[in-house]
FITORBA-97272 format. One record per residue (C-alpha): x, y, z. Coordinates in steps of 0.001 Angstrom, whole numbers, plus 500000, padded with zeros to 6 digits. Layout:
// FITORBA-97272
XYZ;...
This chain:
// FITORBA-97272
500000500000500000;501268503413499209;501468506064501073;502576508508498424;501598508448494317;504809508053492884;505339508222488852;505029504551489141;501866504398490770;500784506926488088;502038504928485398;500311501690487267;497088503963487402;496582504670483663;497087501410482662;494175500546485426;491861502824484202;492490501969480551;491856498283481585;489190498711483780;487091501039480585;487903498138477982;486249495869480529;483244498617480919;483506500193477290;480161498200475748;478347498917479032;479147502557479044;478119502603475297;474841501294476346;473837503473478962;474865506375476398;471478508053476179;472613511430477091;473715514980475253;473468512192472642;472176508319472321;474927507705469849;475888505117472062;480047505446471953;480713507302475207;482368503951476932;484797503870473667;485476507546473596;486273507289477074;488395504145476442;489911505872473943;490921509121475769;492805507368478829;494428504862475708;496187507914474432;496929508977478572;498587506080478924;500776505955475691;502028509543476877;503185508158480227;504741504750479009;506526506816476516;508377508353479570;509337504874480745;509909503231477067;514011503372478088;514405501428481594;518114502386481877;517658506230481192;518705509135483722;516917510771485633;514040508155486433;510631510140485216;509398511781488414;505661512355489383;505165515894487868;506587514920484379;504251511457484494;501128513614485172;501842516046483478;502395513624480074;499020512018481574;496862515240481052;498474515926477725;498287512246476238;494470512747477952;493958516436475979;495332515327472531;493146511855472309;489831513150474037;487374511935472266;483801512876472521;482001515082474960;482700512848477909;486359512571476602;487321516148476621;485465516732480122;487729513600481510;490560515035479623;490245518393482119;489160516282485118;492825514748484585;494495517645483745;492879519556486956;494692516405489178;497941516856487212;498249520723488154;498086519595491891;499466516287491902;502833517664490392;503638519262493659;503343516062495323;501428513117495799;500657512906499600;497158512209501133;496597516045501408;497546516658497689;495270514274496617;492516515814498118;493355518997496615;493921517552493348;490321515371493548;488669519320494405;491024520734491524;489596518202489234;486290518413489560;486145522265489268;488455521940485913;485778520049484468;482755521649485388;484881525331484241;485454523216481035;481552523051479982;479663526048478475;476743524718480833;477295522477483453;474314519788483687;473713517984486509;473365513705487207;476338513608484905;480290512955485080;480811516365486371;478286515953489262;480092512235490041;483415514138490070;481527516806492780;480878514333495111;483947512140494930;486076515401495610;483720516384498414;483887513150500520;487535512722499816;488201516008501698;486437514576504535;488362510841504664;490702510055507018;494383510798506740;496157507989504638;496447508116501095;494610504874500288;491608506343502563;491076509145500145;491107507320497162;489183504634498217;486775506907500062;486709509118496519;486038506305494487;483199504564496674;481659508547496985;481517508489492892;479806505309492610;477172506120495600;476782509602493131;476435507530489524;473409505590491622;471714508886492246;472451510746488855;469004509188487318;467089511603489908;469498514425488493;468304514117485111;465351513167483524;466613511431480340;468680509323482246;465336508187484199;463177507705481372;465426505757480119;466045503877483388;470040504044482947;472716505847485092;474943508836483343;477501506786480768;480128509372481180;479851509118485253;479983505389485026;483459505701483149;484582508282486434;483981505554488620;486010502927486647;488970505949486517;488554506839490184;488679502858491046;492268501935489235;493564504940491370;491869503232494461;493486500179493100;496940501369492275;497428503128495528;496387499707497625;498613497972495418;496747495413493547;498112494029490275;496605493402488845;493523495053489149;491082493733491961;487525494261491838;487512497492493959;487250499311490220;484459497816488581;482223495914491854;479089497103493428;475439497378491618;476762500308488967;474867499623486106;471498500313484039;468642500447486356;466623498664483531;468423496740480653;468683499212477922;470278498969474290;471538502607473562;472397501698469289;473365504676467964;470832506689465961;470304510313464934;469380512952467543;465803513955468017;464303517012466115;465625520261466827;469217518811468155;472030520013466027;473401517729463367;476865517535463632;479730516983465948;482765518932465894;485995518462467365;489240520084466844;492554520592468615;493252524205468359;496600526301469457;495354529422470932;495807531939473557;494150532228476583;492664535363475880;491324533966473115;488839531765475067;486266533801475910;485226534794472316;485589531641471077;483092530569473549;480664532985473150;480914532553469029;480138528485469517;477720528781472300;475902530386469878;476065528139467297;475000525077468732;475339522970472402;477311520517474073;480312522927473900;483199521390476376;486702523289475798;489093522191477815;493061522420477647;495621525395478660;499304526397478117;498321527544474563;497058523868473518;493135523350473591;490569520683472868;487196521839471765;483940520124471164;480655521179469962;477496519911468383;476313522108465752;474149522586462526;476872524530460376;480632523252461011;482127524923458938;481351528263461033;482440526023464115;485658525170462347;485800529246461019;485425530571464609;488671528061465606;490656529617462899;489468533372464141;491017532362467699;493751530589466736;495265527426464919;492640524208464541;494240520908463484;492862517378463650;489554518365462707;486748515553462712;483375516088461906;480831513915462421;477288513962461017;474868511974463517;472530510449460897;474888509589458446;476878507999460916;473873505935462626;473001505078458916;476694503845458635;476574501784461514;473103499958460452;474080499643457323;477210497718458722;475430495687460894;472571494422458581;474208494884454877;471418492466453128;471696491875449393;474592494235448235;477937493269445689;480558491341447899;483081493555448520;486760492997449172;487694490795452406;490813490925454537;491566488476457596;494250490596459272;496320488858462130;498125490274464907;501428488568465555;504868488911467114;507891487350465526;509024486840461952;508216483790461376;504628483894462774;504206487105460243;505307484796457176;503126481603458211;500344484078458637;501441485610455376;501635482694453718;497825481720454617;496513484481453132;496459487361455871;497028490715456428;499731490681458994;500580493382461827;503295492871463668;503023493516467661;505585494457469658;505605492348472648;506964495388475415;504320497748474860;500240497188474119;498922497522470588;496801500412470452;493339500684468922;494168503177466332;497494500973465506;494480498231464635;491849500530462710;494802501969460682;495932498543459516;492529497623458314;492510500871456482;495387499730455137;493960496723453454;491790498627452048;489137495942452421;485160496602453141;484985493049455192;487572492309458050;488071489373459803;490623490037462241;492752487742464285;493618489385467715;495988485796468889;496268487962473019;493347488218475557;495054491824476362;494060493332473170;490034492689473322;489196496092474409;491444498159471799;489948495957469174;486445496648469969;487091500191470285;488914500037466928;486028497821465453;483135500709466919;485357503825464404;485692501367461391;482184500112461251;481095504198461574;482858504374458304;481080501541456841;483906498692456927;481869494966458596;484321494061461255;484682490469462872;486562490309465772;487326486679466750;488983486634470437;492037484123469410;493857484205472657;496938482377470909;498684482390467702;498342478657467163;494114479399467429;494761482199464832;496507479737462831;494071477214462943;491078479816461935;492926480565458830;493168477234457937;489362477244457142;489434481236456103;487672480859452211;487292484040450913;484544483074448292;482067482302451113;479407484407452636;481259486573455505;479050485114458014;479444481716457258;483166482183456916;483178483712460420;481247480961461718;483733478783460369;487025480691461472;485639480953465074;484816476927465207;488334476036464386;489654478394466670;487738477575469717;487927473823468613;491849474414469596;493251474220473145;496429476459473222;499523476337475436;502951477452476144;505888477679477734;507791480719479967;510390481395482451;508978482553485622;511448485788486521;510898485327490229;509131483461493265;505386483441492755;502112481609493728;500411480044490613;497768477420490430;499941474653489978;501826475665493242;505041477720494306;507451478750491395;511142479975491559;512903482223489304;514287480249486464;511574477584486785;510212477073483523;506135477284483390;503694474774481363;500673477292480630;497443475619479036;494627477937477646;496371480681479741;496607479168483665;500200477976484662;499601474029484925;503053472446485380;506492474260486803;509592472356485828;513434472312485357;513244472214481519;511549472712478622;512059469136477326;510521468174480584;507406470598481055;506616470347477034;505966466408477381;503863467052480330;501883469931478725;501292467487476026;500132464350477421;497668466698479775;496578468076476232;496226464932474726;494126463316477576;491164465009476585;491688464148472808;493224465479469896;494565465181465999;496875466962465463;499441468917467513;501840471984466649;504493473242467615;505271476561467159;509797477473468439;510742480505469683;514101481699469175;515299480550472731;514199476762471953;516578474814469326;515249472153467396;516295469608469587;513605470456471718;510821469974468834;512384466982467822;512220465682471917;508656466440471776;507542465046468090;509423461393469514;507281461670472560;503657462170471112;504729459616468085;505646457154471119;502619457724473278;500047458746470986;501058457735467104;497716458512465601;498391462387466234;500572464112463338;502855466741464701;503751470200462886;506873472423463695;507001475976462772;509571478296463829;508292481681465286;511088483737465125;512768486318468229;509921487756469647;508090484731469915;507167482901473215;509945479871473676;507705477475472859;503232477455471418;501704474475471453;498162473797469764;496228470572470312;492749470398467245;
């Protein structure tokens, strides 16, 4: 337990946060009823603290460098990586919710500053909105900052205190707002505070990973409620504009007056000459034309709510249309994982295994292929929420997304084995995800230290059996622990097995393994592949 934020605990925060919104993002999205029922506030809220993070591991990316990044830089690059990714309305108000902590929390990150950066937060974002609304984010930021200045004195009693404050507020925001009660949902954008404001509970009590502090307790729709998107109701404004702008401060005011005119839902929020604004409008091109009166607007996107809804249906039911062009793209690490992919027939994008793939790294690659129908190939549990979020952009523009939840390369590999690219995409789907799930996975690691793991008490150096993700055998060797992986696999049937090396096993190893299944179980043919240097030591599939 902590008993100061550090720039490690800030770091450990962010990536929190972003996990705890992947695991929240398509709840959040359905309880979006509210400026908007366009139902993507969970993914522009997942997609806001994505780019937080990147900003802060980006100060860590060299382990050996000097000075060691200290809590003011971290938070700082937190609020900015926050300001420049904000998506949405809710993103750009949690944007200045987490710059407002930054401006405290880079004095220090005692229990006292904490407080002061909670109170500094919350009055950030409500400054940050042309008019404040109640039963939302901002009044679930209100509360949490107001019962963390009355918690006791350690630093893990004001987060905790903060976070359990915000979710006691989302419960509540329904009798704030009547939208959110007709509805019979809680505010979308307060749900995702709560999730924020429970990884910082979380990192400061030192769980790793994350407990269920963050996401427990009854917050969720009062009623079950599917928030698709669709347009806005008569007389709301038609499009969504959002623009980074470079500006000076006493440019604010004018600008503010100029868009609060022209429409609603107007959040700026930013600072130092560096400013993210959002608005929903009828004309934007005069909301783009009053950010080039004040200043310099770049990374403009404009988004017109029906088309968009229209987009997204048409995705989701395309009926009788001309098949368009189909991609199965496959996320891999190691050379020689990329070429077997390559060589079945995918689009390939190569990971890098000490730092997360982002969502936009995924949406870009399918824009890459240039394909209208995408089957993609994730092959890691850890990148399910950055592929939905990238799926929920790229079917807005149209493109019919599959994401099948491989959770190993050798399942990736066995869905393409069945990919046909002449058959109806759903069918093909069907059949990818069959042969995938029809695939137990496994592999082998070196455990870097003592630890407690389901199969008992490992040492540093031991070398780990892991089958469909849960450490099953701890061993000397790899010879050893493969054979034993195997025959568990094996038990429970198979008909083929493969082996896919790493660059730290030698061939020996396959060769030690092939003799072993041919001796115990000689109806089973055996496959080796080699998956080059970034590849686990040794995958093992079982079909």
């Amino acid at each position: 337990m902590l008993h100061t934020l550090d720039a490690p605990a800030v770091r450990t925060w962010c990536q929190l946060a972003l996990r705890a919104l992947g695991q929240a993002r398509e709840e959040i999205d359905a309880l979006n009823v509210y400026p908007v029922p366009d139902g993507d506030t969970g993914t522009n809220l997942y997609l806001t603290v994505e780019s937080a993070a990147a900003e802060v591991e980006s100060r860590f990316a060299d382990p050996a460098a000097e000075p060691a990044p200290g809590l003011a830089d971290t938070v700082r690059a937190m609020a900015r990586g926050a300001l420049v990714g904000a998506r949405g309305n809710s993103g750009v108000i949690l944007a200045q919710w987490l710059r407002g902590t930054a401006e405290t929390l880079a004095d220090g990150g005692g229990a006292d500053q904490l407080r002061a950066a909670l109170q500094r937060a919350a009055d950030s974002a409500y400054q940050a909105v042309a008019e404040p609304v109640e039963g939302t984010l901002l009044t679930v930021a209100r509360v949490a900052a107001r019962e963390a200045v009355r918690a006791g004195d350690g630093l893990a009693q004001v987060a905790d205190t903060a976070y359990r404050a915000a979710r006691d507020a989302l419960r509540h925001t329904p009798e704030q707002l009547a939208v959110l009660a007709e509805n019979g949902v809680v505010d979308a954008g307060g749900r995702g505070l709560v999730a924020v404001l429970g990884a910082l509970a979380d990192a400061v009590a030192g769980h790793q990973p994350m407990g269920p502090v963050a996401l427990r307790g009854d917050v969720r729709a009062l009623e079950s409620c599917e928030a698709h998107m669709r347009p806005p109701g008569p007389g709301h404004p038609a499009f969504e504009v959002i623009y980074l702008l470079d500006a000076s401060d006493d440019a604010l005011p004018a600008l503010r007056e100029r868009l609060g005119g022209l429409g609603d839902s107007l959040v700026i929020g930013g600072g130092d000459g560096l400013w993210n604004v959002h608005v929903h409008v009828d004309d934007a091109g005069a909301a783009v034309e009053a950010g080039i009166g004040a200043g310099r607007p770049h990374q403009i996107r404009i988004t017109h709510f029906a088309e968009a809804a229209a987009r997204s249906g048409a995705a989701a039911e395309p009926g009788e249309r001309e098949e368009p062009a189909r991609a199965v793209l496959s996320v891999v690490c190691g050379e020689g994982l990329a070429e077997l992919c390559e060589q079945a027939g995918a689009v390939v994008l190569r990971a890098d295994p000490d730092r997360p793939t982002a969502s936009a790294e995924l949406a870009a690659a399918v824009r890459r292929s240039g394909a209208r129908e995408v089957v993609l190939l994730l092959n890691d549990p850890e990148l399910r929420a950055a592929a939905g979020a990238a799926a929920d952009q790229l079917r807005e523009e149209g493109v019919r997304i599959a994401v099948l939840p491989t959770r190993s390369p050798v399942q990736g590999l066995a869905a393409l084995a069945v990919h046909e690219a002449g058959r109806r995409f759903d069918e093909d789907v069907v059949a990818m995800t069959s042969a995938a799930g029809a695939t137990r996975y496994a592999e082998l690691a070196v455990a870097e230290g003592e630890s407690w793991t389901m199969a008992g008490v490992c040492q540093a150096g031991d070398v780990l059996g892991l089958i469909d993700g849960d450490v099953a055998v701890i061993g000397a060797g790899p010879a050893e622990v493969g054979a034993s992986v195997l025959d568990r696999m094996l038990g429970a049937g198979g008909e083929l097995v493969t082996l896919i090396l790493g660059e730290g096993a030698d061939d020996a190893l396959a060769e030690h393994l092939v003799a072993h299944v041919r001796q115990g179980r000689p109806e089973v043919d055996t496959v080796v592949f080699h998956g080059g240097r970034e590849a686990a030591p040794l995958l093992i599939g079982v079909e």
